[in-house]
C-alpha distance (Angstrom), angle and dihedral (degrees) to the residues before:
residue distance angle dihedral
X1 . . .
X2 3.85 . .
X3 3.94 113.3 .
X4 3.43 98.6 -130.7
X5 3.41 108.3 168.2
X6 3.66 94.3 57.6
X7 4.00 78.3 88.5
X8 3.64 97.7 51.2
X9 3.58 94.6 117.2
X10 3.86 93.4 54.8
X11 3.93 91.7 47.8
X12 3.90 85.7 54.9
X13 3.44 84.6 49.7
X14 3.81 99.3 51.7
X15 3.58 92.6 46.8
X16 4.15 90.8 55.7
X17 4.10 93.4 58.4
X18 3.87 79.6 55.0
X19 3.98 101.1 42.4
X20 4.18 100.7 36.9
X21 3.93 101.2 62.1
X22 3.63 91.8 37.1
X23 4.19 90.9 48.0
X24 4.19 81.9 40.5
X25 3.55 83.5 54.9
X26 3.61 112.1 42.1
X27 4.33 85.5 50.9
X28 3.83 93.8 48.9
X29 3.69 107.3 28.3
X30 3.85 107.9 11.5
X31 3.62 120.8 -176.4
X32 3.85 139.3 -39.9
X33 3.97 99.2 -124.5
X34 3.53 121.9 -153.0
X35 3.61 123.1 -124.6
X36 4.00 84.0 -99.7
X37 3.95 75.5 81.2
X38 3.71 107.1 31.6
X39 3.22 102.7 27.7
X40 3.78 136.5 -107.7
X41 3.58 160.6 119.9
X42 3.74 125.1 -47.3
X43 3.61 129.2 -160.7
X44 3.87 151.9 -179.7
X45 3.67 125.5 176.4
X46 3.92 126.7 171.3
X47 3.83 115.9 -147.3
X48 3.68 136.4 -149.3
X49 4.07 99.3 -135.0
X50 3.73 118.7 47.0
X51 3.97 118.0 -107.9
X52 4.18 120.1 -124.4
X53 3.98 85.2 -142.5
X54 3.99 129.6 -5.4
X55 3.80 92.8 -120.1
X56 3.80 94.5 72.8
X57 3.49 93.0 78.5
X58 4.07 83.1 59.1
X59 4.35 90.3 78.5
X60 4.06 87.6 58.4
X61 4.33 89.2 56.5
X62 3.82 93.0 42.9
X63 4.38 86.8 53.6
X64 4.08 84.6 62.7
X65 3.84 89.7 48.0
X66 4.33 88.4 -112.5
X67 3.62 122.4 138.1
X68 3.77 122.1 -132.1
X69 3.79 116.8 -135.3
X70 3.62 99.1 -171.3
X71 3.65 143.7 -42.0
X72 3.79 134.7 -145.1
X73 3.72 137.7 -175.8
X74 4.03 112.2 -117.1
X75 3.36 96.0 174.5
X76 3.89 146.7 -27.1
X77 3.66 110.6 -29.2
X78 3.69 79.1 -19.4
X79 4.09 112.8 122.3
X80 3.87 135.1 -178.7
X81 3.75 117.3 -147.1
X82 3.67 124.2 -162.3
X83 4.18 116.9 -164.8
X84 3.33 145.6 132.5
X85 3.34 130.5 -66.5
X86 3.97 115.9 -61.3
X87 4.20 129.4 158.5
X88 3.83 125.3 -118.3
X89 3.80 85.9 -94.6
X90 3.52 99.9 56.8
X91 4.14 85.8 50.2
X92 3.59 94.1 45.1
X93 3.75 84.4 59.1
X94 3.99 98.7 43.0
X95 4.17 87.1 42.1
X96 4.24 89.6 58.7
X97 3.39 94.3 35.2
X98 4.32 80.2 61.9
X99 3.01 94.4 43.5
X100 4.03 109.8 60.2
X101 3.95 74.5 58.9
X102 3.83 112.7 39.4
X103 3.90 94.5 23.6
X104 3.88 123.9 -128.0
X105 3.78 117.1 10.6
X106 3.76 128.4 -154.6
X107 3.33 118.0 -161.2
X108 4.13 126.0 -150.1
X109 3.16 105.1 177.2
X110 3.53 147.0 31.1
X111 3.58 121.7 164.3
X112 4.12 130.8 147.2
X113 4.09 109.5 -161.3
X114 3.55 112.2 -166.7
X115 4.12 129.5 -131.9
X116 4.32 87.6 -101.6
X117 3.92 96.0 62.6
X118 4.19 85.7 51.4
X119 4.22 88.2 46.9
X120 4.02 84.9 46.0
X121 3.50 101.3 47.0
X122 3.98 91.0 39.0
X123 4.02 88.5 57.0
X124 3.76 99.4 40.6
X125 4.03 86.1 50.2
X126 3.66 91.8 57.1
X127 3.25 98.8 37.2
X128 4.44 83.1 50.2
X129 4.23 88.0 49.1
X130 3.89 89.7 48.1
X131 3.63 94.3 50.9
X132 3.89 92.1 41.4
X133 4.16 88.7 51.0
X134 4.08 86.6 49.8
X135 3.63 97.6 46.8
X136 4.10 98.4 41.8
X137 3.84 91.5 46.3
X138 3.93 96.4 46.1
X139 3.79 93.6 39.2
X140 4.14 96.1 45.4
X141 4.22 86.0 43.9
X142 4.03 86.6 54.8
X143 3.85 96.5 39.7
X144 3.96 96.1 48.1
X145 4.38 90.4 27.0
X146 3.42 96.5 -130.6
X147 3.94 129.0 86.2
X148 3.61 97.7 -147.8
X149 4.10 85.0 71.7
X150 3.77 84.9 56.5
X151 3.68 100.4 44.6
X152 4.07 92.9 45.2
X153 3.80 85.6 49.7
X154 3.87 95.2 53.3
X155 3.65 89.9 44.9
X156 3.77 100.6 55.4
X157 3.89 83.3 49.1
X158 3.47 89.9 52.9
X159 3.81 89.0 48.0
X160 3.96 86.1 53.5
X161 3.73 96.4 45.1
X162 3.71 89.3 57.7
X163 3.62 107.3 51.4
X164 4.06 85.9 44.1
X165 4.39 86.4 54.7
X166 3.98 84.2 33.8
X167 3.69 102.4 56.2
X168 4.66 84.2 40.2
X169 3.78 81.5 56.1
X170 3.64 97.5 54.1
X171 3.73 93.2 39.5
X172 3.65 90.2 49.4
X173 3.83 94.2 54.2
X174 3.70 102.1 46.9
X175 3.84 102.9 19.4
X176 3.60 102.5 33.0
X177 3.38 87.0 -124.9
X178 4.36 109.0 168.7
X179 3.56 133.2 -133.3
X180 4.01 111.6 -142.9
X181 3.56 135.0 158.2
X182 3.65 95.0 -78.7
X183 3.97 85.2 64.3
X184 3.69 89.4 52.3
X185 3.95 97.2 49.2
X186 4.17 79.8 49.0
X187 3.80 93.5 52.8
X188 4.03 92.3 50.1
X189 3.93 91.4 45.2
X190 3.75 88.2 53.3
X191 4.04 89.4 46.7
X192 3.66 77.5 66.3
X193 3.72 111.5 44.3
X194 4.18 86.3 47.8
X195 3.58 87.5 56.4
X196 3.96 100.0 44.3
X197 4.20 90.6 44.2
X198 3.82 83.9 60.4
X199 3.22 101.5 39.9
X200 3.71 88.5 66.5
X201 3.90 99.9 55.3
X202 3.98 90.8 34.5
X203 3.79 86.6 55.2
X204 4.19 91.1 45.6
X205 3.89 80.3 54.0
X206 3.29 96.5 60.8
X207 3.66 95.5 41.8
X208 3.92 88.8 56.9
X209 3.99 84.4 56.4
X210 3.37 89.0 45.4
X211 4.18 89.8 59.9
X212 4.20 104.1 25.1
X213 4.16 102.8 28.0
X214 4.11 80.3 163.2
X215 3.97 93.2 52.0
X216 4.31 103.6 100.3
X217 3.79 106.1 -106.4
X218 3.76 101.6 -115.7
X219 3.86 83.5 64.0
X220 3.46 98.9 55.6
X221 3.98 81.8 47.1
X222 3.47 95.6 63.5
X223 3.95 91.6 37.5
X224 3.87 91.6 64.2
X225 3.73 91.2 38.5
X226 4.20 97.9 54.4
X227 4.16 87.7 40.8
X228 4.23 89.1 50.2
X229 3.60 97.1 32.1
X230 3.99 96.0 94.3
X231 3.69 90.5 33.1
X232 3.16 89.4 66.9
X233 3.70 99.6 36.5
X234 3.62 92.6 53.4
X235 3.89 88.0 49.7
X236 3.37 96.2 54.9
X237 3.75 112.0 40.1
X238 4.02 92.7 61.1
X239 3.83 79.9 51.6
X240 4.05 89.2 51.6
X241 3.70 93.9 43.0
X242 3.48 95.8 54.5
X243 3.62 94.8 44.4
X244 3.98 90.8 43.1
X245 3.95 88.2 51.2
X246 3.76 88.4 51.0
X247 3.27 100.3 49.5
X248 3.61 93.0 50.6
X249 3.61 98.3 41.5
X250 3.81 100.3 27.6
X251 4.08 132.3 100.3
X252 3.69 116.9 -88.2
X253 4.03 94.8 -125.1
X254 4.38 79.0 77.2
X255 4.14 104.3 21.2
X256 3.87 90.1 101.3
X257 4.02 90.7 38.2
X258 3.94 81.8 57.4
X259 3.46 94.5 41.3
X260 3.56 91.4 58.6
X261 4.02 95.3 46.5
X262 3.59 80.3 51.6
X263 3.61 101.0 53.4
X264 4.41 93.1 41.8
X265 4.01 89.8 47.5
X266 3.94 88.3 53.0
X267 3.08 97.0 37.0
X268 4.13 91.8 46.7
X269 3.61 86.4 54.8
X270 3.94 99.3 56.1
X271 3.99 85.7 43.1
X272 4.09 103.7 56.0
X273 4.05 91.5 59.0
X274 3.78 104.0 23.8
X275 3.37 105.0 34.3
X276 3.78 117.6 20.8
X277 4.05 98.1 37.3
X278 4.28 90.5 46.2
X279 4.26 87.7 52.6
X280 3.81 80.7 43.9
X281 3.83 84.8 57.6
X282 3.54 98.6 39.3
X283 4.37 94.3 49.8
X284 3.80 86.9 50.5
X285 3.83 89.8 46.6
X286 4.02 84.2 56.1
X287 3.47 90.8 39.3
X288 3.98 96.8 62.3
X289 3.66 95.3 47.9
X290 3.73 94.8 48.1
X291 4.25 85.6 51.0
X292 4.03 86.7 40.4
């Protein structure tokens, strides 16, 4: 049995340099929505002659007076451009305009989503997360009897929720780096892998309880953590490697989306053992003296 928690402090620690900048970050810079929040116009074209560097095509947007969000390669010769919101004329103007240089353009897709969807999907994802926070800490505080199992559960997906909105804010301020929906649907599926992870060692806990009541707490901390540890391990890394791989190896339309799966399922690994089970430890610290 490894004494884990002897390093509680330092795992605290660790999980500050991660939380502070991004927390600094989200207050002074926020994040670089999409147009899936403020509205816009989305588009993908494929061209018949190959392009040096995707932001050429920018020069032929700015000539109709529209500004270019972002744009992405989806696929050879193939590019996705995110701006703000222009009429079929104005692209029919900007598509032949491309084409007396890059030859014959197809175009995939052309779709213009308006600031109201963004407010709409923005409310009903909050609304979603609070829900998901209610129902996870009310239904692990009934399953394991005790609230603080609930509460240190809901913090260490707190703690993961953060450094996944964190690390977007960062991105977003020096690489330009957008948050869509794709990074919201990645945020609620790692709300759900933190909470399963430490599920597993909380539920251990409890069946060391179960089997030594007289053995100190902290011991039966460490216990469930050594027996999980490569459980969880194990679990995750075929999670990482397939996430790594697609991230590398992927399309750009869902790098960042990856990227951000990438980030929660790392970062929902750390959290389970070094996070949730040492405020576990510390609540049932506070717990004895307040009984004592």
């Amino acid at each position: 049995m490894i004494n884990f928690l002897k390093f509680k402090w330092l795992y605290f620690l660790i999980s500050a340099i991660f939380i502070v900048p991004g927390i600094f970050s989200m207050l002074k810079w926020g994040f670089k929505p999409s147009i899936d929040f403020v509205g816009g116009t989305l588009l993908e074209i494929r061209l018949e002659k190959a392009l040096n560097n995707p932001d050429e095509l920018i020069k032929y947007f700015e000539d109709q007076k529209t500004s270019i969000g972002s744009i992405q390669t989806s696929g050879q010769n193939t590019f996705l451009i995110k701006a703000k919101e222009f009429d079929k004329d104005t692209n029919g103007k900007i598509e032949e305009a491309i084409s007396k240089s890059y030859g014959k353009i197809d175009e995939l897709r052309f779709e213009t989503v308006g600031p109201v969807l963004g407010k709409e999907l923005l409310e009903k994802t909050l609304i979603g997360a609070i829900l998901a926070v209610i129902g996870i800490l009310s239904y692990v505080a009934y399953s394991f009897k005790n609230i603080k199992f609930g509460i240190s559960a809901v913090l260490a997906l707190f703690h993961d929720i953060i450094v996944v909105a964190g690390i977007f804010s960062l991105l977003g301020h020096f690489k330009g780096i957008e948050v869509d929906s794709l990074f919201v649907t990645a945020v609620l599926t790692t709300m759900s892998f933190s909470v399963h992870d430490t599920i597993v060692v909380f539920d251990r806990v409890r069946e060391s309880v179960k089997k030594n009541p007289t053995l100190p707490f902290e011991i039966q901390i460490n216990k469930a953590i050594t027996e999980t540890m490569v459980r969880s391990l194990n679990n995750s890394l075929t999670i990482i490697f397939m996430l790594t791989a697609l991230f590398l190896l992927g399309g750009e339309t869902v790098k960042w989306f990856v990227f951000a799966l990438l980030v929660g399922t790392v970062s929902g690994t750390y959290s389970s053992p070094f996070t949730a089970t040492p405020i576990l430890y510390l609540l049932d610290k506070v717990e004895k003296r307040r009984k004592s």
